[in-house]
Each structure stands twice: as structure tokens, then as C-alpha cells.
N, C-alpha and C positions, 0 to 999 in steps of 0.2 A: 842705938836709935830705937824708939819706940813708935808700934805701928798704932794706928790710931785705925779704930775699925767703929762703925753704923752696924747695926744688929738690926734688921727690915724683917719681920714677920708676924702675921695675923696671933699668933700664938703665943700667949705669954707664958707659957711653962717652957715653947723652945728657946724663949729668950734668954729666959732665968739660967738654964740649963747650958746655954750656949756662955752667956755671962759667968757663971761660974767657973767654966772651965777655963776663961781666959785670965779673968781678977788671978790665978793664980801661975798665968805665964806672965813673968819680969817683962818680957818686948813685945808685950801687947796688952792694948789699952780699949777698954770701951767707952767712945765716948758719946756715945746719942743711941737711941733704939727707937722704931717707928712701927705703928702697928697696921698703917695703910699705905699703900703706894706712893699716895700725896705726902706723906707724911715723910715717907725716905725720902721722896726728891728735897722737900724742905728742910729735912734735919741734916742731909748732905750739903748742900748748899751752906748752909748756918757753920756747921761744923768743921767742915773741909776736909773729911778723913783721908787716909791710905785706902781704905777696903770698905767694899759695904757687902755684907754678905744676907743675899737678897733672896727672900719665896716669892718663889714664880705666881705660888695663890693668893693675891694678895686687895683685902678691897678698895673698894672708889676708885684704882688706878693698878693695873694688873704688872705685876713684877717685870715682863716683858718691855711693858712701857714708860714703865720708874726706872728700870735700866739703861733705857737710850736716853730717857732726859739726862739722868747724870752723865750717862758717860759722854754725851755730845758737846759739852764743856771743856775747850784744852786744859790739860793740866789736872781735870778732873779726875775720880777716885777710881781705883779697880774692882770690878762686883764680880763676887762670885756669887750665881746662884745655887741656893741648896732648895731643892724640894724633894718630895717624894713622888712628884708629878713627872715621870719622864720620859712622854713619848716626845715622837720626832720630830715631829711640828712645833715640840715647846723648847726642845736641846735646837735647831736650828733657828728658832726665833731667839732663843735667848743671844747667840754666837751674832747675828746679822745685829741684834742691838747693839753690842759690843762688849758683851760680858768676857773676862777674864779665862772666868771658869766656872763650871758646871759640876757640880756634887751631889750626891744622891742621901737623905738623912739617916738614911742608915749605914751610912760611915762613921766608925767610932770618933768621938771626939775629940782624940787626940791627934785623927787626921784632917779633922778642917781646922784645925790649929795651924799645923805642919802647911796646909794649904793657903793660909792667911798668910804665911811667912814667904811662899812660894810667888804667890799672886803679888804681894807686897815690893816683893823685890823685881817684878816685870815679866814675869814668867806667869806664860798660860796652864790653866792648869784641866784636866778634864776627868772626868770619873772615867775608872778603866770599862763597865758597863756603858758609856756615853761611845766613847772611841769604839768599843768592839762593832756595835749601832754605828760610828760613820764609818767605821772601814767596813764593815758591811756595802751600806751606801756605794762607795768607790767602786768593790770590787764588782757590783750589778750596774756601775756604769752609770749613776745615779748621783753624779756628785753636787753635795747640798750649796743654796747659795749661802751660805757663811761667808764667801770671801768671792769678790771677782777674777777670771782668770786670769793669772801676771804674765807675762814675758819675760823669760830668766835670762834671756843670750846676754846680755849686759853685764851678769854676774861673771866674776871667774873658778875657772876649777876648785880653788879651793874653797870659796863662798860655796859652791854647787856640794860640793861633798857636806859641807856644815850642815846647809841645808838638809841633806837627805837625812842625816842623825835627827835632827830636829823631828821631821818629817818622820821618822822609830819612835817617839816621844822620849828623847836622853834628855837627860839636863846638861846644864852647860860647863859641870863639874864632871859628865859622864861623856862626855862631847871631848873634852881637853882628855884625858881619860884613854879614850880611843883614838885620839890622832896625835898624842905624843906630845902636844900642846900644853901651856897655863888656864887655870880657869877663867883669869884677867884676858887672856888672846878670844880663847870660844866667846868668852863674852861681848868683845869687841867684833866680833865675824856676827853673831849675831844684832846684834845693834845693826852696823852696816848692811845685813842684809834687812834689816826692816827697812830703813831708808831707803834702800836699793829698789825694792817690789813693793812699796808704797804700802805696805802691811801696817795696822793697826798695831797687832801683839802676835805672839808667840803661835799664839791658835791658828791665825792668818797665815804664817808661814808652814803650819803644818797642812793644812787643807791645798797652799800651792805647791809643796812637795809633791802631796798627790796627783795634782792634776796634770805638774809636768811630769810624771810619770818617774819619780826621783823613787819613789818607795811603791813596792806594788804587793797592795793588798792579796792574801788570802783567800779564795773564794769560803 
């Protein structure tokens, strides 16, 4: 299956540059690029991609806010934003719109590839400098509104253990891995537990890891 991806950024040398390295992955396709905010929510919309990987600086409609239009759409695309814009204000506004995942442009591009395939397939994805900045956040007792508090009691032990892997950032290859499980089962504990805590994606459930105190940050 071939992921169909929107290319959203002011900059046409990152686009080219982004374009290039995907025309030559087989399971991924570019099929729309937008060089204003308004212009991602429309060419998503028109197009109906998997991914739209999205700059946060972006004009006439700021990436923050071309992100919640699309993603407030059932069924709609997963964004990952890429900037080089990444303080806190703008990694938890992106997260509250509903972005997938968060990437920093100075990751080689063979990692926001890996990351389009990541995102693509339902899985949050977060720049490891993004996460070090929230779990910071946590451990000063600071935790960001990304996700509202859930109520876990409803879950069972063993949803609650998935969770807390999630909540390490494993995948769900590294999830079955560690509990003697299929990747097919982890993946179905996760599923179930989105449904369960009314979680958007992936990201969602890691932030309520934290809060229920399933994983404790590092000071």
C-alpha cells in the first residue's frame, strides 16, 4: 500500500528536497504540496492524503492552525509537523491541534521518511529532543495540556502494563517484544486502549501514562 503524503511548507527548496527523497521510496507518494497554510488545508481536503507533513511557519494560516482544520475532519490525514521552530508553546500547540508527530529539520531525511511510515500506520511519533522538553515538563510537575486527564480504573492489568510501554515510547513491535506477545496482539491492546481513554492517537496515550503516574520521569 502506498502512503500518499501533502508536503505544507513556505519553502520551496524544503519541498524539493523533501520531494526528492520520497519519489525514490516505492511506499510513498507525493501527491499535493502547499506553500501557505490555506493552501495545506485545501490541497488536503482535494487530495485526501495519509500524512501531511506540516511547517509550523507557515503564511496567511499558521501551521498550528492548518493542522486542527485538517485533523478535525473524521477520517482525516495524520500531520506531522517539521520545523526548526521548537519551543514549548509551539510542540504543545502543535500536540492540542492534533498533530501526530513533531520533528525537528534537522533530522536526516531518511528519518522523516521512516517517520511518514510510522505516522502512516497510526503511531505517534515525537522528536527525541520534543519528548526529553515533555518529560522535563512532567518531572517539574508541569504537565502540558496535550491531552486531558483520563481515568484508567476501567482498564485492566494488562491494558495498564501496555500502556506504561507506550508511555517509554516502544513500539508496538517493541511492546510484543517485551511482553512475550505478537505484534498483531500489542497492536490490538493498543487500539483498545485508545478507545478505552477516549485518546485521539498514540501521543494521547503517552501523556496519560504520565499523568497516571504509569512511567515516572527523570528529574
Amino acid at each position: 500500500m502506498t502512503v500518499r503524503v501533502v508536503l505544507a511548507d513556505d519553502q520551496p527548496l524544503v519541498r524539493a528536497a523533501l520531494r526528492m527523497v520520497i519519489t525514490d521510496a516505492p511506499d510513498i507518494d507525493v501527491v499535493g504540496e502547499a506553500g501557505t497554510g490555506t493552501e495545506a488545508v485545501e490541497v488536503a481536503e482535494r487530495q485526501r492524503p495519509d500524512v501531511v507533513v506540516m511547517d509550523l511557519r507557515m503564511p496567511s494560516l499558521d501551521g498550528i492552525e492548518a493542522t486542527r482544520r485538517i485533523t478535525q475532519r473524521a477520517g482525516g490525514p495524520h500531520v506531522i509537523v517539521l520545523t526548526t521552530f521548537d519551543d514549548d508553546d509551539s510542540v504543545y500547540g502543535a500536540l492540542r491541534a492534533g498533530a501526530a508527530g513533531f520533528l525537528v529539520k534537522d533530522m536526516a531525511l531518511d528519518d522523516i521518511l521512516a517517520a511518514i511510515r510510522v505516522v502512516a500506520a497510526g503511531d505517534g511519533l515525537i522528536a527525541p529532543s520534543v519528548t526529553r522538553r515533555l518529560i522535563r515538563h512532567f518531572a517539574a510537575g508541569r504537565p502540558p495540556a496535550a491531552a486531558p486527564r483520563r481515568e484508567i480504573s476501567a482498564i485492566t492489568d494488562r491494558e495498564r502494563e501496555v500502556l506504561a510501554l507506550v508511555g517509554g515510547g516502544l513500539s508496538n513491535a517493541e511492546i510484543a517484544g517485551r511482553l512475550f506477545i505478537s505484534v498483531a496482539t500489542a497492536k490490538t491492546y493498543v487500539t483498545r486502549l485508545l478507545a478505552k481513554l477516549d485518546a485521539r492517537d498514540r501521543v494521547q496515550l503517552v501523556i496519560i501514562a504520565y499523568q497516571a503516574d504509569l512511567v515516572t520521569p527523570a528529574p
